[in-house]
N, C-alpha and C positions, 0 to 999 in steps of 0.2 A: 406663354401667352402672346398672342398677334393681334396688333391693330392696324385696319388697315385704313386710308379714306380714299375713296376714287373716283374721279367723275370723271366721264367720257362725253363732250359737249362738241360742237361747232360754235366758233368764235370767230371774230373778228380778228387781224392778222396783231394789230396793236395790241391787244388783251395778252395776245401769246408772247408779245416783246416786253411787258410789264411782268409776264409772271416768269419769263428767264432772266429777267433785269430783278428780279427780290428772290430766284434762284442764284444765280453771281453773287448778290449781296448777301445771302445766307451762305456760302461757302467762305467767302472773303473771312468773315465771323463766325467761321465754325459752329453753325447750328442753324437746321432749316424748320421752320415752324408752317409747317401749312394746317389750314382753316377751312371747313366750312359748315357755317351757320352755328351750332351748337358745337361743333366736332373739331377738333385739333389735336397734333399728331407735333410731337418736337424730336427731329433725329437730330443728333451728336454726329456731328463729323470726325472722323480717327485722321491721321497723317496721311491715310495712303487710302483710296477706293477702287474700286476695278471700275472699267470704264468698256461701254459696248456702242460701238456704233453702225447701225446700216442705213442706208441709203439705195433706196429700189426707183426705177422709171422703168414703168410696164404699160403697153397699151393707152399711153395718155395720162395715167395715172401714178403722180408723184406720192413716194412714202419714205419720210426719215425718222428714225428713231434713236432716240437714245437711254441709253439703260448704265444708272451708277448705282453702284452696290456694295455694302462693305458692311465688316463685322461688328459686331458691337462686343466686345470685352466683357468679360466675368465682372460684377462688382468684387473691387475688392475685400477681402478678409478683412476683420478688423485686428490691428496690429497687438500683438504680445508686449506687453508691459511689464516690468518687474521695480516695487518701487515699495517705500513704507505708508505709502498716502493713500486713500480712496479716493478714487476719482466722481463724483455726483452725476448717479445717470442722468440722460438727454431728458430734457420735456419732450410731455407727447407732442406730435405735429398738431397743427391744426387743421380742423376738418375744411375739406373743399366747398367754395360758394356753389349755389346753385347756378347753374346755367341760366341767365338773366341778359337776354336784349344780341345775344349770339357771342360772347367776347368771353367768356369763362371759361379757363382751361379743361373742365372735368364737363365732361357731355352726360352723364349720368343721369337719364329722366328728360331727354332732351331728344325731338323728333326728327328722324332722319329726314333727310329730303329724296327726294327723287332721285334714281340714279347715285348715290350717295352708298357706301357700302362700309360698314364696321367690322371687322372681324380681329385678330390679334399680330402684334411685330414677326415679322420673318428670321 
């Protein structure tokens, strides 16, 4: 399954130094959460990421990008037990709120915006 969110805007030079400044801090903290309106997306950062970067000046026009990338891991197995006890299965989870005022993890029912694109993890 892949989710994806993407917005492609022109912005303000500052806006760009906030959202690498709570990138930094979502690395620092091992987990990057980005948002937008109903939608959010939480990657798990692993030890190690591959890291791509270019840098072009062509005809007046400057382009730098950067591209991080990394695996996400099997969930594990659930581990082999041998014992004379029964263990009490888990409670179900509980169901997700609805998307209310843009701040609710689960976008389910919740209108894209413009420019704005859903699809499944890579």
């Amino acid at each position: 399954m892949e989710n994806k969110l993407m917005v492609e805007e022109v912005m303000a030079v500052s806006n760009v130094v906030g959202y690498l400044e709570g990138l930094v801090k979502g690395f620092k903290e091992g987990k990057i959460v980005v948002e937008k309106g109903c939608e959010s997306l939480v990657l798990t950062l692993p030890e190690f990421v591959d890291v791509e970067v270019e840098a072009k000046l062509k005809k007046g026009k400057a382009k730098f990008g950067l591209e991080l990338s990394w695996t996400i891991p099997a969930p594990a197995e659930d581990p082999l037990t041998i014992s004379s006890q029964e263990t009490a299965p888990a409670p179900p989870a509980a169901p997700a709120a609805p998307c209310a005022s843009g701040t609710a993890a689960d976008a389910k029912g919740c209108a894209t915006a413009a420019k704005t694109k859903t699809n499944a993890p890579a």
